[in-house]
Every structure is written in C-alpha cells, then in structure tokens.
C-alpha positions in Angstrom: 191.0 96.1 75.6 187.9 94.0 74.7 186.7 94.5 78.2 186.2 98.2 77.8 185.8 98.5 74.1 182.0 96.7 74.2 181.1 98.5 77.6 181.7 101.4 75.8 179.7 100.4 72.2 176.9 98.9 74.2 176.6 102.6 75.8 177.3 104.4 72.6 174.2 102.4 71.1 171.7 103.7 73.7 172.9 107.1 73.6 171.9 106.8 69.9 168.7 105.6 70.3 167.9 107.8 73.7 166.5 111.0 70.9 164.3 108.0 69.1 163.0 107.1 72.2 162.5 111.2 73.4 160.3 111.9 69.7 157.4 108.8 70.3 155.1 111.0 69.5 152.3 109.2 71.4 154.4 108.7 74.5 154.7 112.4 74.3 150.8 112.9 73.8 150.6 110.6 77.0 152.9 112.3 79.2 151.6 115.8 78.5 148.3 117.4 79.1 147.0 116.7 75.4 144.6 114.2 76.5 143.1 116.8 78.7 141.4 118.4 75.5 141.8 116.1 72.8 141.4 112.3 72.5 142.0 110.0 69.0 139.0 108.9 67.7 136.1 111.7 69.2 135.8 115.5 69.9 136.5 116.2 73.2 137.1 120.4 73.9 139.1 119.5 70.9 139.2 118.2 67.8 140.0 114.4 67.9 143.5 113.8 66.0 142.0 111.7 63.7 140.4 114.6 62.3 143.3 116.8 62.7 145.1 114.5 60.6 142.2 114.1 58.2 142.2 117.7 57.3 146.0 118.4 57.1 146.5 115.5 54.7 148.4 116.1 51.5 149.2 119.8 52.8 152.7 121.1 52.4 154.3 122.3 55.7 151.5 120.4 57.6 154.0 119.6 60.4 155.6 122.8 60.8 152.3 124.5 60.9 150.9 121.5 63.2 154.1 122.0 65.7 154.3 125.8 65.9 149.9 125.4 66.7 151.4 123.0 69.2 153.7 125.2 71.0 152.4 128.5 70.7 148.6 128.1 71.0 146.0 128.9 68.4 142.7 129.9 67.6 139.6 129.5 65.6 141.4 127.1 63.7 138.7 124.4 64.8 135.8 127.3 66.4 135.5 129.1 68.9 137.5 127.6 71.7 141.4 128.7 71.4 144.3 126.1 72.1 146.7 127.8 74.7 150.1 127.4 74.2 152.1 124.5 75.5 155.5 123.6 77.4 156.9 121.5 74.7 160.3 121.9 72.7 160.5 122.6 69.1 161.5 119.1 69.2 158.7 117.7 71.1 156.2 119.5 68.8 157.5 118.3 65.8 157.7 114.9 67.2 153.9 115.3 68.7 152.9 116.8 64.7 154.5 114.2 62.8 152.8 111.7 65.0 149.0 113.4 64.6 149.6 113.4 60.8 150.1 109.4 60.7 146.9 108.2 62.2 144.0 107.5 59.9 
C-alpha cells in the first residue's frame, strides 16, 4: 500500500503546481511574441512595461483591462501604433497582466 500511495502523492503534488508553473507571467512574455514590440525597461514599437505598470498603478480593474488589451488588441492607448490581438488564453492574459503590474 505504501508503495503506491507516495507514487501517487508525489504526482498529485505536481499536477498542483503544473497551473503555477503555466501563469509565470514572464515565462509567458518570453515564450510569446511580446518581446517583438515591447521590452522592460525602454520603448521599443511599444511602450516598455515598466511604464505600463507605472501608469496603471493604483487603478481599479487594472488587470482585467490590461488582459482583455492583451488578448484582443488595442489602440491609441499609448499613440498611434495599434496592438493587434494576440493568441493567449484568458488565463494567459491575466497571468501576462498581473505580471506587467508588479514591475517597478
């Protein structure tokens, strides 16, 4: 019985943290075309996240309205240039928001 009951918590445990590991919001940033457009410290075609975060701090809804900009693409938020869309999840732009609005 012991042999299969830890087999099966040490897998339970990393199914569990598996979602934790999905949200890094910087891996994220990494792994999708972000970087193509946006970098953290300077303006590339877009703003740099630093100032992203700098201007959406203290607002209510910040990563809601950060996530749905995220996945669906905006425009003259930050001039003239529009952000297209992008093939993330709901999840993965939440994850990608919360993550913009903690750097400083």
């Amino acid at each position: 019985m012991k042999k299969v009951l830890l087999p099966l918590l040490a897998l339970g445990g990393a199914l569990a943290l598996q979602p934790a590991l999905a949200q890094d919001g910087e891996a994220l940033f990494k792994s999708k075309p972000c970087a193509a457009c946006h970098s953290v410290d300077a303006k590339l075609v877009g703003p740099a996240l630093k100032e992203v975060a700098a201007k959406n701090a203290g607002v209510d809804g910040a990563v809601d309205t950060l996530a749905a900009s995220i996945k669906n693409g905006s425009q003259g938020k930050w001039g003239p240039i529009p952000m297209p869309p992008n093939a993330v999840t709901e999840e993965e732009a939440k994850a990608l928001a919360t993550w913009v609005l903690s750097l400083k």
